[in-house]
Backbone as a ProteinNet text record, in pm:
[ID]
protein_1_A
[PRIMARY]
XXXXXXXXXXXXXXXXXXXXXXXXXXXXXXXXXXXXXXXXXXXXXXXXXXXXXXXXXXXXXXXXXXXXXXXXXXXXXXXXXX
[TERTIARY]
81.7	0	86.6	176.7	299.3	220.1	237.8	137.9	25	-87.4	-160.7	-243.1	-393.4	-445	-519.2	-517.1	-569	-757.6	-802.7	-915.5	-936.3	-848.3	-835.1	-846.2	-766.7	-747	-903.3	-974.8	-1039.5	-1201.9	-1196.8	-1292.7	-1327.6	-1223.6	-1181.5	-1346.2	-1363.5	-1476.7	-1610.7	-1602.2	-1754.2	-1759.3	-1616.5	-1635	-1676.3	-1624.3	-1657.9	-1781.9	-1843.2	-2011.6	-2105.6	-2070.7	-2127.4	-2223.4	-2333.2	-2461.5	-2471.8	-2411.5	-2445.2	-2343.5	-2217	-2114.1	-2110.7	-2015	-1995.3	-1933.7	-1958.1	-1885.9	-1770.5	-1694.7	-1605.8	-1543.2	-1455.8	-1292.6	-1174.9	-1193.1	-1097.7	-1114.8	-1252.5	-1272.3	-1270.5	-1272.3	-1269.9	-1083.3	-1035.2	-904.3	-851.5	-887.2	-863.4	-926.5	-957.8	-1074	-975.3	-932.6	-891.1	-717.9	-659.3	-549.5	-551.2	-672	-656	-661.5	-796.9	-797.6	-685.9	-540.6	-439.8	-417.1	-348.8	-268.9	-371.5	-483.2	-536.4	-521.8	-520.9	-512.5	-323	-262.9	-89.8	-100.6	-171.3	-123.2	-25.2	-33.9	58.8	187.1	271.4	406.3	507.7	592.4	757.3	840.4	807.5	908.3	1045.5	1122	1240.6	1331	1204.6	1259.3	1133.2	1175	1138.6	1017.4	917.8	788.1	822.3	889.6	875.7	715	640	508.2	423.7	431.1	353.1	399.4	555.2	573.4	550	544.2	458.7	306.3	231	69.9	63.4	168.7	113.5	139.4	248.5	284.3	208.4	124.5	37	-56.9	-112.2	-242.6	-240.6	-70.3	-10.5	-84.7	-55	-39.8	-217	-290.1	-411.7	-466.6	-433.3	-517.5	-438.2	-374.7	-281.2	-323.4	-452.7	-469	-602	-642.4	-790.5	-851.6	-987.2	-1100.6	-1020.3	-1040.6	-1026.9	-915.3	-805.5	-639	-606.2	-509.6	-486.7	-411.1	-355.1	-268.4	-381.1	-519.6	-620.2	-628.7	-649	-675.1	-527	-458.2	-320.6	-307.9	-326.9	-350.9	-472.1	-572.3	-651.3	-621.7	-537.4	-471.9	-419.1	-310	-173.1	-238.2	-372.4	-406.7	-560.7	-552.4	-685.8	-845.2	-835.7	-966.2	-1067.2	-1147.9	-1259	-1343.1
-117.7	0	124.7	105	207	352	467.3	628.7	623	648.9	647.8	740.6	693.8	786.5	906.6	1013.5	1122.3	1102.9	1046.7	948.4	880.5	811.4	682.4	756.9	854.5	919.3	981.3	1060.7	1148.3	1048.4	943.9	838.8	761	782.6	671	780.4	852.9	854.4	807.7	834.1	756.7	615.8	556.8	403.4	350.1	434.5	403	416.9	514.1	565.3	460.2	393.4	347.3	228.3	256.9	139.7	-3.4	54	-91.5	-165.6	-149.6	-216.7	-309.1	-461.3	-561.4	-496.3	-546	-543.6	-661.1	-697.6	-780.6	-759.9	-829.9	-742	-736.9	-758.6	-746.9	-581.3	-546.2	-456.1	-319.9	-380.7	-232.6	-215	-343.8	-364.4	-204.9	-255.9	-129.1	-27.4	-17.4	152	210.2	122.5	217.5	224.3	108	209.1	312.7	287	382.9	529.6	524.6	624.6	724.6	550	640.9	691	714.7	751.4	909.4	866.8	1010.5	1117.4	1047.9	1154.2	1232.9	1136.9	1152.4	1253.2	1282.4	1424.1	1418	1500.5	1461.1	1397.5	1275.3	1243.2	1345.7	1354.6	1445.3	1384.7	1462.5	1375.7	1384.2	1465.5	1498.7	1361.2	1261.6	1224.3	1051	932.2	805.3	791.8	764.5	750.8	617.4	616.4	443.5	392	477	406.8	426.9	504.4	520	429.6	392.6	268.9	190.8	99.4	-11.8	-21.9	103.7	37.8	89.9	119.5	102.9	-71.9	-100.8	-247.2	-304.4	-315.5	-396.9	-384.3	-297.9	-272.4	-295.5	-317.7	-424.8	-604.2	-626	-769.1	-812.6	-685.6	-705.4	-762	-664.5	-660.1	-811.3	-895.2	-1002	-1087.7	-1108.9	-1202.1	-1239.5	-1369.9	-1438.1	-1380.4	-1382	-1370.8	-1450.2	-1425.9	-1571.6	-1616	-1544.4	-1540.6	-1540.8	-1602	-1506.1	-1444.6	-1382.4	-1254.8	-1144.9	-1131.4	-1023.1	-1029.8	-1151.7	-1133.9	-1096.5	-1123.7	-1044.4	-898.7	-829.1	-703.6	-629.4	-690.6	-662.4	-628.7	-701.9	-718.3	-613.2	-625	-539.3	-372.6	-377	-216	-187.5	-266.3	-269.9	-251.7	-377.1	-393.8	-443.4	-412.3	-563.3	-527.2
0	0	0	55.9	92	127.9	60.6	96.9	73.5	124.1	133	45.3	13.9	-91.9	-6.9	-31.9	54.3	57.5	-32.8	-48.9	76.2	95	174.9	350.8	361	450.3	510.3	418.3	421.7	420	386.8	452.1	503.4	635.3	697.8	835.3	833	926	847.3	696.9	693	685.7	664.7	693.3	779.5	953.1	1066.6	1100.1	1011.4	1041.9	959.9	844	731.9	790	822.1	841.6	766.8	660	558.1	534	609.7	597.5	737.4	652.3	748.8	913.3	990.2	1087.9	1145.9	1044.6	1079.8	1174.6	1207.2	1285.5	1201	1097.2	953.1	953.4	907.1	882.4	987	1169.7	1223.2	1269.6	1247.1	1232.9	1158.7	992.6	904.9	908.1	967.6	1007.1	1106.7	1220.2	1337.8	1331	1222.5	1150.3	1040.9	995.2	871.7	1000.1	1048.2	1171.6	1239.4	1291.8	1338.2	1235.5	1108.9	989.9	952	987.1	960.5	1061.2	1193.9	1309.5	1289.5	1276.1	1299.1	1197.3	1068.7	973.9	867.8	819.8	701.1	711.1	669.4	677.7	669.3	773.1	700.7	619.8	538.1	416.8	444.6	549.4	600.1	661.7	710.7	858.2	850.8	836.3	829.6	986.5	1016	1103.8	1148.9	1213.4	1251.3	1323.6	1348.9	1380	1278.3	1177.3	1048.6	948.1	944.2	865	915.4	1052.4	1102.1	1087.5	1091.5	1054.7	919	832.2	684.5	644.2	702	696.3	730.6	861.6	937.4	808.7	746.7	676.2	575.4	513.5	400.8	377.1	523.9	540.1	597	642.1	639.5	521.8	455.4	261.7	180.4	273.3	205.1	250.2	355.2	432.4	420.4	415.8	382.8	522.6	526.2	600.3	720.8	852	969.6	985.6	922.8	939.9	1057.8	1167.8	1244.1	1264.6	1158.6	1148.5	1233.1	1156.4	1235.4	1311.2	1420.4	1576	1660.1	1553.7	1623.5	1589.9	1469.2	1482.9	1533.9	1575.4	1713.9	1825	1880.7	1981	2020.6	1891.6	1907.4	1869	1854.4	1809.2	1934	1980.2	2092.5	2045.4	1924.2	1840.2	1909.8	1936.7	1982.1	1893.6
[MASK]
++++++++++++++++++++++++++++++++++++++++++++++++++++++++++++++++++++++++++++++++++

């Protein structure tokens, strides 16, 4: 996924609001990183994010992973999903 689409960024609250969408834990998984990445603000392009390159990675290996993986209940975990 690497940078993110400013798209991506900028609808990460109506995803969280969206009625007609699943409520997996796949899915609030990627909501509440997409979430951090929107709160943290634009990247410095000056200077490497070591916590912005870990949940773009995490959200890499989300989008790489079948339904019921448990890669997800580990990035649950590790991001305080329920």
């Amino acid at each position: 996924m690497g940078i993110l689409a400013r798209a991506d960024l900028i609808s990460v609250a109506h995803i969280g609001q969206a009625s007609n969408m699943s409520d997996t834990l796949r899915h609030r998984v990627r909501v509440k990183l997409l979430r951090q990445l929107a709160e943290d603000g634009v990247p410095d392009s000056e200077h490497d994010d070591p916590r912005r390159i870990a949940i773009e990675t995490d959200l890499d290996a989300l989008a790489s992973v079948a339904e019921g993986d448990p890669l997800i209940e580990e990035l649950a975990a590790r991001y305080l999903v329920f």
